[in-house]
PASEBA-1860 file (N, C-alpha, C; in nm, 3 decimals):
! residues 313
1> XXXXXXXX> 11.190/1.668/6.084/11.114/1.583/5.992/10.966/1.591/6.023 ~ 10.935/1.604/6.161/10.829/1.606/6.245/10.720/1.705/6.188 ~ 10.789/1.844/6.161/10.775/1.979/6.132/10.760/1.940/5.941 ~ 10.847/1.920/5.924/10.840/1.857/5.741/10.678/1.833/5.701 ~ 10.663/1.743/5.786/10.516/1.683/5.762/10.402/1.781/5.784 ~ 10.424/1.793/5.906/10.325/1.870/5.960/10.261/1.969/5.860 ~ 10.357/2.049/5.808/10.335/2.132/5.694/10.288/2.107/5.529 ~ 10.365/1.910/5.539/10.271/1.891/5.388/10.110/1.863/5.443
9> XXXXXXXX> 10.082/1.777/5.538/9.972/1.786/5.572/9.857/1.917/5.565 ~ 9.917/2.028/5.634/9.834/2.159/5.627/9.865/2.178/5.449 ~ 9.946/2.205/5.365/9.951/2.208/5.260/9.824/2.119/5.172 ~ 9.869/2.032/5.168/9.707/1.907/5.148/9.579/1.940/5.159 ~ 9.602/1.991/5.298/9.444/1.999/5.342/9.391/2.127/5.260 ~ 9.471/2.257/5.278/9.433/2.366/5.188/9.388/2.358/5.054 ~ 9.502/2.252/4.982/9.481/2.215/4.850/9.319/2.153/4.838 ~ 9.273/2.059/4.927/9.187/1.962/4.913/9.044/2.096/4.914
17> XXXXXXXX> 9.070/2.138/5.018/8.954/2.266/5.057/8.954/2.343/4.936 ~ 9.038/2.394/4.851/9.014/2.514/4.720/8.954/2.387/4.665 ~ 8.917/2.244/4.628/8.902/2.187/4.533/8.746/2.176/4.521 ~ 8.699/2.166/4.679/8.585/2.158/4.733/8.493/2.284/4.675 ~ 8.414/2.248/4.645/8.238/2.336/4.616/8.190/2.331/4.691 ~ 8.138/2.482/4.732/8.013/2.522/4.830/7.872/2.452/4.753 ~ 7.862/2.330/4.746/7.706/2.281/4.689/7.609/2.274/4.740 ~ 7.542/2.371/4.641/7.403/2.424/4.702/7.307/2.423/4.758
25> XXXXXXXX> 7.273/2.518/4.887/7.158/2.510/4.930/7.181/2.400/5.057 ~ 7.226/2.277/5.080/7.242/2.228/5.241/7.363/2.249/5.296 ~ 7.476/2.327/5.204/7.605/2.354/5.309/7.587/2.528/5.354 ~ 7.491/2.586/5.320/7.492/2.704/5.377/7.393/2.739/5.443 ~ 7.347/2.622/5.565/7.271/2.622/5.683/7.314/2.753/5.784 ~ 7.239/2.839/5.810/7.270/2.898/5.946/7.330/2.855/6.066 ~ 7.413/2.932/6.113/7.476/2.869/6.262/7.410/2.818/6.353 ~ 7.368/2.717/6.437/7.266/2.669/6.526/7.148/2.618/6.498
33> XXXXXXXX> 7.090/2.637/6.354/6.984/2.578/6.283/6.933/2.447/6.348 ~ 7.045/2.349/6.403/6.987/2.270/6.425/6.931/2.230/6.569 ~ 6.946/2.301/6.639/6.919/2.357/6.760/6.996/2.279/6.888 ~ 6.911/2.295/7.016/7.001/2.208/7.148/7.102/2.141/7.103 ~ 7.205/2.196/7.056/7.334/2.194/7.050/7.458/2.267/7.217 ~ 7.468/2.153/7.173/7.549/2.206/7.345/7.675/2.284/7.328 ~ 7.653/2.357/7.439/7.739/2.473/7.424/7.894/2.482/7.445 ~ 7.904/2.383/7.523/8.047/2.312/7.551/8.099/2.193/7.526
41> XXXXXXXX> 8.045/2.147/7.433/8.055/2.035/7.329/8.052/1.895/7.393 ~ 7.962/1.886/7.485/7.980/1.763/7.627/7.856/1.699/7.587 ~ 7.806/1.612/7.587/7.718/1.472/7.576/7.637/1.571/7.625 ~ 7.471/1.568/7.606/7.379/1.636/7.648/7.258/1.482/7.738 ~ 7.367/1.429/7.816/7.265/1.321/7.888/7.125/1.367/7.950 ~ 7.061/1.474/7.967/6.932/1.459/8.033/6.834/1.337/7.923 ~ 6.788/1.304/8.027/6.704/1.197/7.964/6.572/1.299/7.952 ~ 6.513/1.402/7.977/6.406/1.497/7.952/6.470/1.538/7.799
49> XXXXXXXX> 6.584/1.588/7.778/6.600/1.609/7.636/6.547/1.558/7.495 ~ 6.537/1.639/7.377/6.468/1.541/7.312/6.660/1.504/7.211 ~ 6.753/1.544/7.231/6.865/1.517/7.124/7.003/1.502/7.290 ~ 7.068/1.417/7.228/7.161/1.390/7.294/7.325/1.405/7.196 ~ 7.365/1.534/7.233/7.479/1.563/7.135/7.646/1.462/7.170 ~ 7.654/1.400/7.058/7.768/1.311/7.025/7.866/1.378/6.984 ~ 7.862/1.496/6.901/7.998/1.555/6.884/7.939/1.715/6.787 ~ 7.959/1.814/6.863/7.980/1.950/6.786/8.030/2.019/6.740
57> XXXXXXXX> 8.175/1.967/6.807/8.311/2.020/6.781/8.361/2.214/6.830 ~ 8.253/2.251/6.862/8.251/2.399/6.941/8.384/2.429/6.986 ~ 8.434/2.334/7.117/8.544/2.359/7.190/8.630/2.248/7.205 ~ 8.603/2.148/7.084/8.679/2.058/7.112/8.660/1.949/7.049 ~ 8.749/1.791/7.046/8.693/1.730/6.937/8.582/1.618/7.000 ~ 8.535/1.633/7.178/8.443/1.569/7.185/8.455/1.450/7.172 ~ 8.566/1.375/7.195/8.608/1.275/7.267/8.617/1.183/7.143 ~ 8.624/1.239/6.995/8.643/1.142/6.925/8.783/1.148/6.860
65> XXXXXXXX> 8.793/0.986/6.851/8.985/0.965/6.819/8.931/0.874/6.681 ~ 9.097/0.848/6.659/9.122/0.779/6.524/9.261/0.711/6.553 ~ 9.261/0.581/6.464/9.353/0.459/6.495/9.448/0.503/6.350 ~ 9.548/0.442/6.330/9.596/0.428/6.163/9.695/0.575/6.162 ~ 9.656/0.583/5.990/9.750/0.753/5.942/9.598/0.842/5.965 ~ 9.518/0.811/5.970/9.396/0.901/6.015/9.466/1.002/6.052 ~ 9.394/1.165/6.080/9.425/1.269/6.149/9.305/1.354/6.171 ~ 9.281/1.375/6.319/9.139/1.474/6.346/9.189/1.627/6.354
73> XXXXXXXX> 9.118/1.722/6.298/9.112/1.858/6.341/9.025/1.905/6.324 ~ 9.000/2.041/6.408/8.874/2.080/6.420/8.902/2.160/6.264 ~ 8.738/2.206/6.207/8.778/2.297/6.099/8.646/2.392/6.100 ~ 8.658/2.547/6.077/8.602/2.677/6.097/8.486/2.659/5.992 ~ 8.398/2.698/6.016/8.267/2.716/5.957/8.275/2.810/5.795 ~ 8.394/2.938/5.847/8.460/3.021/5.753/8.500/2.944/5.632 ~ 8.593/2.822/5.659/8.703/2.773/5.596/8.599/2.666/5.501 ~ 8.505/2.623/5.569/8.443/2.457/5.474/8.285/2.438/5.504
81> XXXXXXXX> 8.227/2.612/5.468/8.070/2.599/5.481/7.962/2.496/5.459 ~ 8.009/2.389/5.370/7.980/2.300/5.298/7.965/2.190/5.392 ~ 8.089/2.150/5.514/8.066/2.069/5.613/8.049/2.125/5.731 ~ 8.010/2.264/5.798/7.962/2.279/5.891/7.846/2.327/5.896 ~ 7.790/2.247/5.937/7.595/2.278/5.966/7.579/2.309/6.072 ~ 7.623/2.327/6.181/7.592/2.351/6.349/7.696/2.444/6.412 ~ 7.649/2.543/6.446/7.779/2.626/6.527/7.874/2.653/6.453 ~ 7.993/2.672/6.488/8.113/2.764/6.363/8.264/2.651/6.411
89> XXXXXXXX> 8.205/2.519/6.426/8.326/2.437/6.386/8.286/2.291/6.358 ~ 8.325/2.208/6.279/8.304/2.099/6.224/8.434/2.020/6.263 ~ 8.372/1.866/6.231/8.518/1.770/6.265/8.579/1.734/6.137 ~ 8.761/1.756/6.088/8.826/1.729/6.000/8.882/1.598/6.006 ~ 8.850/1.570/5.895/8.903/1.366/5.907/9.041/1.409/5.806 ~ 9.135/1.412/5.819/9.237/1.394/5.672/9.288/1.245/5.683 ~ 9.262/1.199/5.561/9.304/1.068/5.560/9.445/1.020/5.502 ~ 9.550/1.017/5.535/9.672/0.965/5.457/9.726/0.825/5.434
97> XXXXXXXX> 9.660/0.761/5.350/9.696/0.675/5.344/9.625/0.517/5.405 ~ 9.547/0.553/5.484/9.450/0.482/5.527/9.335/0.391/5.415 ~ 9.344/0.257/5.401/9.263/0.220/5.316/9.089/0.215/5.374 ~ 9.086/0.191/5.482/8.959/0.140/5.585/8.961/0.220/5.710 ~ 8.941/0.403/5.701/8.929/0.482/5.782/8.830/0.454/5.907 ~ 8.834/0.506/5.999/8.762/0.477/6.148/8.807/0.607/6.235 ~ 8.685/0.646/6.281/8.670/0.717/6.403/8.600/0.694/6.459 ~ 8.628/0.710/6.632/8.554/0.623/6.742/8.544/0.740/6.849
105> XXXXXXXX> 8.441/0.698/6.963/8.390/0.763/7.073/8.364/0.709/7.119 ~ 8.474/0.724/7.255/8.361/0.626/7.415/8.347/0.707/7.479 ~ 8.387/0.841/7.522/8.315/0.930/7.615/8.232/0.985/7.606 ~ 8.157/1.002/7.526/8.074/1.047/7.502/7.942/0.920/7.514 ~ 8.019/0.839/7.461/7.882/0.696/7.472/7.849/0.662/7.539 ~ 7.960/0.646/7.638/7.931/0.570/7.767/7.793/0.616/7.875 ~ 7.778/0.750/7.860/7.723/0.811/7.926/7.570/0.841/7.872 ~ 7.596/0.816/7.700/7.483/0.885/7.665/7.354/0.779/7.683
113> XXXXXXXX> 7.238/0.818/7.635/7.107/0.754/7.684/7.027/0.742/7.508 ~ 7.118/0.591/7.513/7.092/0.517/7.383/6.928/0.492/7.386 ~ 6.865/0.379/7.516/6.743/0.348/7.550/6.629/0.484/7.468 ~ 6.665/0.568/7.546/6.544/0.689/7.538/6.579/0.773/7.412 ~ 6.725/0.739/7.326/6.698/0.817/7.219/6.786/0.758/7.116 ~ 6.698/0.670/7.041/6.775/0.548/6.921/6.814/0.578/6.794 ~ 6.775/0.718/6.799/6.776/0.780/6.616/6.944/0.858/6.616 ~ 7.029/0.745/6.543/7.139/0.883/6.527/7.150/0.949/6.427
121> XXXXXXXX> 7.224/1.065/6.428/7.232/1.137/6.279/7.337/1.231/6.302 ~ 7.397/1.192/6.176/7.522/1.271/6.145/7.509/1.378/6.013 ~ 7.565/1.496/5.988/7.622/1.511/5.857/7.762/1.519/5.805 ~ 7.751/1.457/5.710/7.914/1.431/5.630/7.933/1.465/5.490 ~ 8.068/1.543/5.485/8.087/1.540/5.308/8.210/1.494/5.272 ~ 8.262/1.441/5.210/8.399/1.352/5.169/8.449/1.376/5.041 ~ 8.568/1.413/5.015/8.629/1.382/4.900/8.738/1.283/4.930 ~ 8.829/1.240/4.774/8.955/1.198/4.781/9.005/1.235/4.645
129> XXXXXXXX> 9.133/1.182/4.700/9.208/1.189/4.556/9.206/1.047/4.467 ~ 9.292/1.090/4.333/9.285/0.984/4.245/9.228/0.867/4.225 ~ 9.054/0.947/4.306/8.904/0.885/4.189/8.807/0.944/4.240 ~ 8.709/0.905/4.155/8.587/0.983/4.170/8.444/0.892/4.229 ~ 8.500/0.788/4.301/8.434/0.650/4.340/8.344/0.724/4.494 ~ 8.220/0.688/4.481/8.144/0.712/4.606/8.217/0.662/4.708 ~ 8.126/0.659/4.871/8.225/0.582/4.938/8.119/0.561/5.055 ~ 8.151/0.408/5.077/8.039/0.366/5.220/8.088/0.370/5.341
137> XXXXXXXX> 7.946/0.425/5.409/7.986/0.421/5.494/7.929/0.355/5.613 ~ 7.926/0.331/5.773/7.896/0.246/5.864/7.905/0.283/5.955 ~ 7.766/0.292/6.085/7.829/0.264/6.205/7.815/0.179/6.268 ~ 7.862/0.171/6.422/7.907/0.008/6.470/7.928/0.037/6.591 ~ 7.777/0.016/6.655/7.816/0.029/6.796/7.862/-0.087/6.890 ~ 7.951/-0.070/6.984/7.988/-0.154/7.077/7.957/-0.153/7.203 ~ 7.891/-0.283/7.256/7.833/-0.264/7.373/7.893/-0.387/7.443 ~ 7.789/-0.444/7.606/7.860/-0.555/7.676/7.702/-0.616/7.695
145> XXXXXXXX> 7.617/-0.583/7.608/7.474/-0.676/7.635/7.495/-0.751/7.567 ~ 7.327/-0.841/7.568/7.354/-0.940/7.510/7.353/-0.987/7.329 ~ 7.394/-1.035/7.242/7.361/-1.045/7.087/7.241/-1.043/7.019 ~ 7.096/-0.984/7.133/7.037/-0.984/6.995/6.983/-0.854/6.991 ~ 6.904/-0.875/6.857/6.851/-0.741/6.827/6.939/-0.687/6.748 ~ 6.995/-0.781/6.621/7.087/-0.735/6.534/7.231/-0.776/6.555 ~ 7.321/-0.831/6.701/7.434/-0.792/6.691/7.505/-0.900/6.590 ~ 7.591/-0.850/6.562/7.671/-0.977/6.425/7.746/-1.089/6.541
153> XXXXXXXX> 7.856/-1.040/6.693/7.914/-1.114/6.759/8.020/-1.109/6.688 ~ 8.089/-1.054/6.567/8.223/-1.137/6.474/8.331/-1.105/6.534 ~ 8.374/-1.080/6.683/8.441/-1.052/6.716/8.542/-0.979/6.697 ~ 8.498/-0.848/6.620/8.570/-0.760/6.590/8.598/-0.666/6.682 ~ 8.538/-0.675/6.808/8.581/-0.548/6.877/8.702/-0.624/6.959 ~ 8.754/-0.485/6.963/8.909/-0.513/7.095/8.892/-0.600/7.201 ~ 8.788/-0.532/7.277/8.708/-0.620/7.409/8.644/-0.717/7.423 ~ 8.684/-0.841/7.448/8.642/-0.951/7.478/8.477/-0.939/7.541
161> XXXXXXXX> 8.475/-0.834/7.608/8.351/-0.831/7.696/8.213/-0.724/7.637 ~ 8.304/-0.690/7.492/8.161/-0.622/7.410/8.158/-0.740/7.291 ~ 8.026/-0.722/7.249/7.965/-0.740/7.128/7.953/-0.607/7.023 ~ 7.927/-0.621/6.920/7.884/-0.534/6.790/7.843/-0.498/6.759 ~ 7.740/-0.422/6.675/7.618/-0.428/6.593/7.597/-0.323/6.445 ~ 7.642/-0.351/6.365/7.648/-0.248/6.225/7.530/-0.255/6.178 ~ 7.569/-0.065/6.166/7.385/-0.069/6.057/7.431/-0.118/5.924 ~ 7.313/-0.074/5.824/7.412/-0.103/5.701/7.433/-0.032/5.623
169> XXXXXXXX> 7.517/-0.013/5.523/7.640/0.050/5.420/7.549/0.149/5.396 ~ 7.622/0.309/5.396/7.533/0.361/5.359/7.588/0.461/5.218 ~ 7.571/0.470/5.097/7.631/0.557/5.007/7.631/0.696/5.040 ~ 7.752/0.775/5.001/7.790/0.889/5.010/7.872/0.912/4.882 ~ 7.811/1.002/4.780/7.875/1.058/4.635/7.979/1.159/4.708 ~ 8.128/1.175/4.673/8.191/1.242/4.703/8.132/1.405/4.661 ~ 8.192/1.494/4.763/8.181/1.614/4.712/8.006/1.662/4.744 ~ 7.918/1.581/4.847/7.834/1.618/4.831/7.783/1.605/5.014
177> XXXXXXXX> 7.743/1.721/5.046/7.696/1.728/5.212/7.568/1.606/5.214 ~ 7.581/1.533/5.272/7.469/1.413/5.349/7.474/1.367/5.469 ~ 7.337/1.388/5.515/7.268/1.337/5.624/7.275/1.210/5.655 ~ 7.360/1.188/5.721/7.299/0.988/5.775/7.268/0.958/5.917 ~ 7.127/0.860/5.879/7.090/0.841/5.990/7.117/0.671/6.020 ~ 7.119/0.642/6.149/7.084/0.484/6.207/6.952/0.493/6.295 ~ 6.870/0.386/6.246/6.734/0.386/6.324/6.809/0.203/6.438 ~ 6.830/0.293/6.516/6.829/0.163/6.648/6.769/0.111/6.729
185> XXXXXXXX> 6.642/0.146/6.715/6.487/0.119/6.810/6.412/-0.031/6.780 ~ 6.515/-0.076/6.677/6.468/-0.240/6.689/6.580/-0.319/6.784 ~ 6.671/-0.269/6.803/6.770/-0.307/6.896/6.749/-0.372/7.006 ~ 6.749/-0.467/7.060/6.721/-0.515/7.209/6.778/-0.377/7.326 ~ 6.667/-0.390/7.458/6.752/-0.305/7.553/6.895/-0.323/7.586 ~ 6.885/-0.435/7.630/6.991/-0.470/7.642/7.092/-0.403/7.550 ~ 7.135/-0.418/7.446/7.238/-0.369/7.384/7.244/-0.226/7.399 ~ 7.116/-0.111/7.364/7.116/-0.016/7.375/7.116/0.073/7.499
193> XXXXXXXX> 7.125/-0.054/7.653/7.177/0.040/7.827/7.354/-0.008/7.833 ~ 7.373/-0.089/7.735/7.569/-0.087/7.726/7.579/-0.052/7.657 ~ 7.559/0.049/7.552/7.677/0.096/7.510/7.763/0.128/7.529 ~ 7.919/0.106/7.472/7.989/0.147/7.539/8.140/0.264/7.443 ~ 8.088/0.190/7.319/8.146/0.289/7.208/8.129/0.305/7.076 ~ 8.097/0.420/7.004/8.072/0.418/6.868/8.166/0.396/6.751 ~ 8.190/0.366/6.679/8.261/0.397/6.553/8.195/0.393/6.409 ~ 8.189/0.519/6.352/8.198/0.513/6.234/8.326/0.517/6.098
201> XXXXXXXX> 8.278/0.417/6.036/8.370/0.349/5.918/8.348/0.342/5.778 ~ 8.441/0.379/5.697/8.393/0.396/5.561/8.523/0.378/5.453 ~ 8.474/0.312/5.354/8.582/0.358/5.265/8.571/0.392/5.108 ~ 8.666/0.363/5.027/8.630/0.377/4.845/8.527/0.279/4.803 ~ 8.437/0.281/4.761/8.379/0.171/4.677/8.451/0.097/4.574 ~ 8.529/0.184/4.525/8.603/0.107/4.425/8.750/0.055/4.456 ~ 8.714/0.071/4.554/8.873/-0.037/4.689/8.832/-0.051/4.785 ~ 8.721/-0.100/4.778/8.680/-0.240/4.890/8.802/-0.277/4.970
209> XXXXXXXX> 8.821/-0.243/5.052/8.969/-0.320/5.195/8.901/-0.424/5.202 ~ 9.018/-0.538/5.203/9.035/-0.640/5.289/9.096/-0.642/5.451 ~ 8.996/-0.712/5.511/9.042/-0.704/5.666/8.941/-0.576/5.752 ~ 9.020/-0.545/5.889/8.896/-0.447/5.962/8.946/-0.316/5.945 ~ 8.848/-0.197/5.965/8.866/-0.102/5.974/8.955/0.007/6.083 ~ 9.102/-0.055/6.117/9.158/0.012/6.180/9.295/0.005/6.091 ~ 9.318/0.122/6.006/9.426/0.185/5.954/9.515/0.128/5.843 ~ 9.588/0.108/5.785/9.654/0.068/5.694/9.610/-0.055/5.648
217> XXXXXXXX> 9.554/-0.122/5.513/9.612/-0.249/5.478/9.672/-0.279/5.403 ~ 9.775/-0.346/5.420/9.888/-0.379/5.303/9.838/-0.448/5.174 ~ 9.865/-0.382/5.096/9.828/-0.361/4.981/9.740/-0.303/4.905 ~ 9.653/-0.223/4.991/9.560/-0.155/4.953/9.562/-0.066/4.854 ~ 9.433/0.012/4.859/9.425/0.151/4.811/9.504/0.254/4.885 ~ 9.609/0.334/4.847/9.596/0.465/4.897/9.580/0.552/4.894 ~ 9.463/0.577/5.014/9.352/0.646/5.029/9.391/0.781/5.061 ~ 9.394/0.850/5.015/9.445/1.021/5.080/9.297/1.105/5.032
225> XXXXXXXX> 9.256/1.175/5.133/9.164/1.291/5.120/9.125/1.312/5.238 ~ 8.990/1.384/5.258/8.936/1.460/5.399/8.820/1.459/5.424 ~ 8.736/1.390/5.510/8.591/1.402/5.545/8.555/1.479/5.628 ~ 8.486/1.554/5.635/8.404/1.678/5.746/8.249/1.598/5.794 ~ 8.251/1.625/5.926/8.167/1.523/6.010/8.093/1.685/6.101 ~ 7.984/1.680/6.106/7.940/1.767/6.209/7.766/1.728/6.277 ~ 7.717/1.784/6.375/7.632/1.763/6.440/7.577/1.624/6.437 ~ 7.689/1.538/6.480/7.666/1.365/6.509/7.544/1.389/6.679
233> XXXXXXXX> 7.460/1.340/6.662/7.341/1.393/6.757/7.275/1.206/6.750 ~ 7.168/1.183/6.902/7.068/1.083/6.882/6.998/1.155/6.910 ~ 6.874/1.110/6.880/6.693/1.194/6.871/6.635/1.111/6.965 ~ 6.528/1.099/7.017/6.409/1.026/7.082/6.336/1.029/6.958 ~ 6.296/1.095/6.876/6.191/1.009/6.806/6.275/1.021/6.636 ~ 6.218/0.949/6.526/6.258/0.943/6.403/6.198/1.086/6.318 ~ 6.340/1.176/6.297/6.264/1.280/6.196/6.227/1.221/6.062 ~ 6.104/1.303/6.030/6.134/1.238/5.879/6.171/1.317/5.811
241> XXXXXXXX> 6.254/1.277/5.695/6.337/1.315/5.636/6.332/1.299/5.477 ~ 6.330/1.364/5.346/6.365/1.296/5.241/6.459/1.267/5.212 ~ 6.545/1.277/5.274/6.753/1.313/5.233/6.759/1.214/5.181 ~ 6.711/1.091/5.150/6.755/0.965/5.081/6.733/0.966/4.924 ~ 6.582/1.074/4.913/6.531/1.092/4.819/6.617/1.177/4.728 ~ 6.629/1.305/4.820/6.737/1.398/4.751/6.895/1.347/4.714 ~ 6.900/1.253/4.785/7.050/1.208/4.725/7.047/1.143/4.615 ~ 6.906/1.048/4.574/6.937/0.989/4.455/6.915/1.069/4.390
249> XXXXXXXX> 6.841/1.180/4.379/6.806/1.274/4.283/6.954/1.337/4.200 ~ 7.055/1.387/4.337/7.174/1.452/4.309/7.281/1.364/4.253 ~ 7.241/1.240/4.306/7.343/1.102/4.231/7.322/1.107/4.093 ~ 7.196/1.101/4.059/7.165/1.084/3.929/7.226/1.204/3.816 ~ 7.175/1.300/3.922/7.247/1.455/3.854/7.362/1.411/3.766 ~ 7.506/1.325/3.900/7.618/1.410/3.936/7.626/1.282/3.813 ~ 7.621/1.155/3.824/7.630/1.077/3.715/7.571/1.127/3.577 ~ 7.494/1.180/3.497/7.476/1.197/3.381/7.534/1.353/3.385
257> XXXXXXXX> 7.578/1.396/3.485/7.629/1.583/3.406/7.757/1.575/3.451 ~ 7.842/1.489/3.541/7.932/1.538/3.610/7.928/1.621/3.758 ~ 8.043/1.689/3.813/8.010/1.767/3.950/7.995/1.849/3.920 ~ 7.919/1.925/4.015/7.895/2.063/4.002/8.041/2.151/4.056 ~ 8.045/2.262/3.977/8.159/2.343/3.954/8.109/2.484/3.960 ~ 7.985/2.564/3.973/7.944/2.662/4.057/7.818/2.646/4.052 ~ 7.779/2.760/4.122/7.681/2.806/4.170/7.651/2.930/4.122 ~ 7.510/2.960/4.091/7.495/3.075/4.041/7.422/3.152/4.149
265> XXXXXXXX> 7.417/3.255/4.168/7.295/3.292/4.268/7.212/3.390/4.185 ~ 7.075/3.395/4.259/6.957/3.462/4.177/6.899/3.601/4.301 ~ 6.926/3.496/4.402/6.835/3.534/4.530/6.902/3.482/4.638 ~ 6.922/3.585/4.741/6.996/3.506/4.866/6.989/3.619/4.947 ~ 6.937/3.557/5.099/6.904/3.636/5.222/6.951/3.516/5.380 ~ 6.888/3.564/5.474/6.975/3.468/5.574/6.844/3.334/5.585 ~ 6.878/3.229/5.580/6.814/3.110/5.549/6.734/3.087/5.434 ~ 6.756/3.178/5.327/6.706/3.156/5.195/6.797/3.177/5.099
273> XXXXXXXX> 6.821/3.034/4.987/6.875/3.053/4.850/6.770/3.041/4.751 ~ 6.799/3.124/4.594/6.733/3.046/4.503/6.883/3.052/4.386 ~ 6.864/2.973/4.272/6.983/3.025/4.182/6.999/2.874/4.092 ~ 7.104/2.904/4.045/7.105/2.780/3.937/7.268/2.679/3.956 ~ 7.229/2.568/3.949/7.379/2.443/3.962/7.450/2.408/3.836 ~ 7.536/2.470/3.826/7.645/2.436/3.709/7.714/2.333/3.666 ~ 7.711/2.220/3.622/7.773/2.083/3.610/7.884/2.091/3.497 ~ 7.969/1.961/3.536/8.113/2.001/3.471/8.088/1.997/3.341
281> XXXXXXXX> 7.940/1.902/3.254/7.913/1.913/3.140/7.863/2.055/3.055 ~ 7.847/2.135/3.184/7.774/2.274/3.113/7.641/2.257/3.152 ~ 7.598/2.163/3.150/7.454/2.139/3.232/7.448/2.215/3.367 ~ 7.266/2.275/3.364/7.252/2.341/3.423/7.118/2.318/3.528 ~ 7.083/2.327/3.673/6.945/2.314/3.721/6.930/2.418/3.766 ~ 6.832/2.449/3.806/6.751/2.552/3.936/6.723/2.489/4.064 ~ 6.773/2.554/4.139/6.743/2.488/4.318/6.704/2.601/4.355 ~ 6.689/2.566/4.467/6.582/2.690/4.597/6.588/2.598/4.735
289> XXXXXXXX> 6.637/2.693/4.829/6.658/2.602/4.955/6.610/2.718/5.081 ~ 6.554/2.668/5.152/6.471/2.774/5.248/6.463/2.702/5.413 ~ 6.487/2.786/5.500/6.527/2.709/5.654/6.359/2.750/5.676 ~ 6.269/2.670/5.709/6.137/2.698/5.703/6.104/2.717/5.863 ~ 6.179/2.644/5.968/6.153/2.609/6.094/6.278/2.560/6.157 ~ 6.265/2.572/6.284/6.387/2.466/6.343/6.433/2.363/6.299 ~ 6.549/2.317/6.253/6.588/2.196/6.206/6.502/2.174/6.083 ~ 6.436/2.233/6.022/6.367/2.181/5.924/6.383/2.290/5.795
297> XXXXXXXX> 6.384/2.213/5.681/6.463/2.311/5.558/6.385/2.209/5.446 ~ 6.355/2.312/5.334/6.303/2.279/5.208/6.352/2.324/5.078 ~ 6.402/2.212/5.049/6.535/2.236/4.933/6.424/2.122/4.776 ~ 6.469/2.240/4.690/6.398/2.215/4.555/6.523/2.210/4.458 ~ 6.549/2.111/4.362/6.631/2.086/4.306/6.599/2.022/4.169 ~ 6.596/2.102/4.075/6.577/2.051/3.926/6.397/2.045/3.880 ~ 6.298/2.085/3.984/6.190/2.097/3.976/6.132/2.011/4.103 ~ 6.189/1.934/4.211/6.172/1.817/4.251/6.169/1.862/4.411
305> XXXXXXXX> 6.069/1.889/4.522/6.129/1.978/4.632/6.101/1.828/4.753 ~ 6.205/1.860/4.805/6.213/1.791/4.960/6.207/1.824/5.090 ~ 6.149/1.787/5.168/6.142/1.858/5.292/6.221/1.768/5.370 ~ 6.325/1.848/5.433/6.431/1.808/5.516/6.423/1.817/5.702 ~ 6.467/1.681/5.788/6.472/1.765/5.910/6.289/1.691/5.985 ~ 6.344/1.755/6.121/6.287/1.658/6.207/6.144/1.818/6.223 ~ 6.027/1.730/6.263/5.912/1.821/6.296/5.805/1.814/6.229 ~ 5.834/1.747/6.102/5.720/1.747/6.020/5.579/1.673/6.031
313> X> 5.462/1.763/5.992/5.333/1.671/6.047/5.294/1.629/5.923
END
């Protein structure tokens, strides 16, 4: 029966991946683009560093788990270009059934050096099945300092002897690679020399769970699909970034044309696209996306260009 599953699961996941679009221009980052990426997928604690890596998934899943019908696997750069931006493996979320998904990390936290580097940043792309509803998302660190500097206290963590602290909700349009960051540098020290574990949490917008984010709720939504998570990293200082800009831009897109359903190409070399975005209405844009520098990329979309990524003066 064990074996039964196992196989609709891989079945699923394949299905879910042909459904997925390579969308243009930020899922076909070069391997390493984003740089000091560690090579053995281990917390990069020097406090001289300027990035402290949370999860790369290279050789492993980097110490992050999941509670519920959740399921982690690593997934090939080959297989889901779209969610791997760093190195040639990304983290696979498949969700079965889960209304209020969660994945967590304490080995990696425990160790890392929150104080000296408060900026986190992840990239993520998500679909599901049966809807087409964005989906929020959250993280929520757990520490043993003291409540201020944001913490809520609602006693949601397991441990009596941590406190909380959620950034807030952040939108993610299915089907579309995004950057999210948490700025934690208003944080008291205190909270940010205990840390002691991360979790990020998310679900349907349009099935809001009742109750916390660890695995099934009765009566819920059920939630079946797959999120791809890669180069979860903290910074020492705040890149700037437009990605907030570019997402409403692509929100707006994806709401008046529908999703995009190909890609055209015009022009393409190694860290340069140009070409046109196909929407399910027949609607059509021009993008151009170019790796200009380390970590830093300039993506033009519908006439409208953004500069992406940490470095900028």
């Amino acid at each position: 029966m064990k074996q039964t599953n196992s196989k609709r699961k891989l079945t699923k996941r394949r299905s879910l991946l042909k459904s997925v679009p390579v969308v243009g221009g930020i899922g076909m980052l070069p391997s390493g683009v984003s740089g000091n990426t560690s090579s053995n997928g281990q917390s990069n604690s020097n406090p001289n560093s300027e990035t402290v890596v949370l999860g790369d998934f290279e050789t492993g899943l980097d110490g992050w788990t999941t509670p519920g019908r959740t399921e982690l696997n690593r997934i090939a750069e080959d297989d889901f270009p779209a969610g791997v931006v760093s190195g040639q493996r990304g983290l696979a979320v498949e969700i079965d059934g889960d209304t209020f998904p969660l994945i967590e990390n304490r080995r990696q936290v425990k160790d890392a050096d929150f104080l000296g580097h408060p900026f986190l940043r992840m990239h993520v792309i998500a679909t599901a099945e049966k809807t087409d509803s964005d989906l929020s998302f959250r993280f929520r660190l757990h520490h043993s300092g003291d409540q201020g500097g944001g913490s809520t206290g609602n006693g949601s963590s397991r441990n009596k002897n941590e406190n909380v602290v959620d950034s807030e909700l952040k939108t993610v349009p299915q089907l579309t690679p995004t950057q999210l960051q948490w700025d934690m540098s208003e944080l008291s020290d205190s909270v940010l020399q205990t840390a002691k574990r991360l979790e990020i949490v998310w679900y349907l917008e349009d099935h809001e769970p009742d109750g916390g984010p660890r695995g099934h709720n009765e009566g819920g939504f059920d939630y079946e699909g797959l999120a791809v998570f890669d180069d979860i990293r903290l910074l020492e200082s705040a890149p700037r970034i437009d990605e907030a800009q570019k997402q409403r831009k692509k929100t707006a897109l994806h709401r008046n044309h529908g999703m995009i359903v190909d890609r055209v190409f015009e022009e393409r070399s190694e860290g340069f696209e140009r070409g046109r975005l196909v929407f399910s209405d027949g609607h059509e844009v021009s993008y151009r996306f170019e790796v200009v520098g380390p970590a830093r990329f300039e993506y033009t979309i519908d006439g409208d260009t953004f500069e992406i990524g940490g470095g900028w003066e």
